[in-house]
TIGU-691844 format. One record per residue (C-alpha): residue number from 0; residue in one letter; z, y, x negated. Coordinates in steps of 0.5 Angstrom, whole numbers, plus 500, padded with zeros to 3 digits. Each point is the difference from the previous one (the first is absolute). Layout:
NODE  pos  code   pz   py   px
NODE  NUM     A    Z    Y    X
...
END
This chain:
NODE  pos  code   pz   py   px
NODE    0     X  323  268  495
NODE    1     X  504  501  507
NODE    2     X  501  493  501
NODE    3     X  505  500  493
NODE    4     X  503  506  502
NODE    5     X  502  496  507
NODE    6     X  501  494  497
NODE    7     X  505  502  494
NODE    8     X  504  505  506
NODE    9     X  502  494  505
NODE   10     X  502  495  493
NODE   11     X  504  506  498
NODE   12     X  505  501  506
NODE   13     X  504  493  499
NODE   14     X  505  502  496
NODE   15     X  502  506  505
NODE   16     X  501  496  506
NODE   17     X  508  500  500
NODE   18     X  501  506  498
NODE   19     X  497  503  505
NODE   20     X  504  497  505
NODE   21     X  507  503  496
NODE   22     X  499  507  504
NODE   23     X  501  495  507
NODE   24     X  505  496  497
NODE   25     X  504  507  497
NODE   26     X  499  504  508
NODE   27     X  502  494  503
NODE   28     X  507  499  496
NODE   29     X  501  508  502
NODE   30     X  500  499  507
NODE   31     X  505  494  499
NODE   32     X  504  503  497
NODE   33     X  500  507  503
NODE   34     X  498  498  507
NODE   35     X  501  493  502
NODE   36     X  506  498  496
NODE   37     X  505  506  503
NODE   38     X  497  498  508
NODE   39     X  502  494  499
NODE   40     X  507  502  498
NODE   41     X  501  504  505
NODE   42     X  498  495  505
NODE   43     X  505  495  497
NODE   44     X  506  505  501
NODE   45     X  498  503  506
NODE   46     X  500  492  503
NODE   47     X  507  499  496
NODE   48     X  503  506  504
NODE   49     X  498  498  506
NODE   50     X  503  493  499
NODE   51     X  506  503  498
NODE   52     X  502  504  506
NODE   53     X  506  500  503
NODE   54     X  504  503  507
NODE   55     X  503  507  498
NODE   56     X  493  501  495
NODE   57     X  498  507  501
NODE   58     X  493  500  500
NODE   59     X  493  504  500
NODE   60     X  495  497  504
NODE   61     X  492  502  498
NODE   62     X  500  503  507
NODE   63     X  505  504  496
NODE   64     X  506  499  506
NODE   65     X  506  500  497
NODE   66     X  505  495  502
NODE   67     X  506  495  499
NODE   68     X  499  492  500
NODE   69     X  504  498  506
NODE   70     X  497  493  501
NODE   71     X  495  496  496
NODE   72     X  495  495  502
NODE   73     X  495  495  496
NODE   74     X  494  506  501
NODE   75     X  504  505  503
NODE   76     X  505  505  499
NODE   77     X  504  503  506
NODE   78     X  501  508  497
NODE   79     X  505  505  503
NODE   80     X  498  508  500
NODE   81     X  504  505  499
NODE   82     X  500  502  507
NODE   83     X  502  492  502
NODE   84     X  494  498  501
NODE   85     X  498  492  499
NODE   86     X  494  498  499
NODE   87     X  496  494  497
NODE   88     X  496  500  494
NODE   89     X  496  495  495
NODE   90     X  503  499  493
NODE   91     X  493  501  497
NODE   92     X  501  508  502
NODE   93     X  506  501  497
NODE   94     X  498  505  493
NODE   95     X  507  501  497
NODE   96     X  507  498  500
NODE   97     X  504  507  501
NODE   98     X  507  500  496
NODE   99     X  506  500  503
NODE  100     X  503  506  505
NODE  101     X  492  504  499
NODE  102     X  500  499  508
NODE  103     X  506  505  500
NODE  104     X  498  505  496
NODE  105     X  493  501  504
END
């Protein structure tokens, strides 16, 4: 009587292989959309607007050095501070792209 009972357990579970994988399909879909999907956004604008610099841009370096764009390069930016310091910076540490005349008010 066990050996049935063994038996008709492992028939049975056949018709319930896909549906167990709908939880794993479902969690990976959330963290598409909820997670990998806005990075990869990010990422996209963020390259756009490092390539899109020009001289007299106002920027915020990810050291948080603020500065005016005086001379541009193919991987650098040369970057004026407030107290006309000039110094030299890679394209890639360049986090946001400041309005117009912000550099006054600071």
């Amino acid at each position: 009587m066990i050996g049935t009972a063994y038996a008709q357990a492992a028939g049975g579970a056949t018709g319930n292989e896909w549906l167990s994988l709908l939880p794993m399909i479902a969690i990976f879909v959330v963290f598409y959309f909820l997670l990998i999907r806005p990075q990869q956004k990010r990422v996209k604008e963020q390259r756009a607007m490092i390539e899109a610099l020009q001289k007299g841009d106002e920027i915020v370096t990810a050291g948080g050095i603020v500065g005016k764009i005086i001379k541009l390069d193919e991987n650098y930016v040369s970057l004026e501070t407030a107290g006309g310091t000039t110094f030299a910076v890679q394209r890639s540490a360049v986090s946001a792209l400041l309005p117009k005349g912000s550099l006054k008010n600071i």
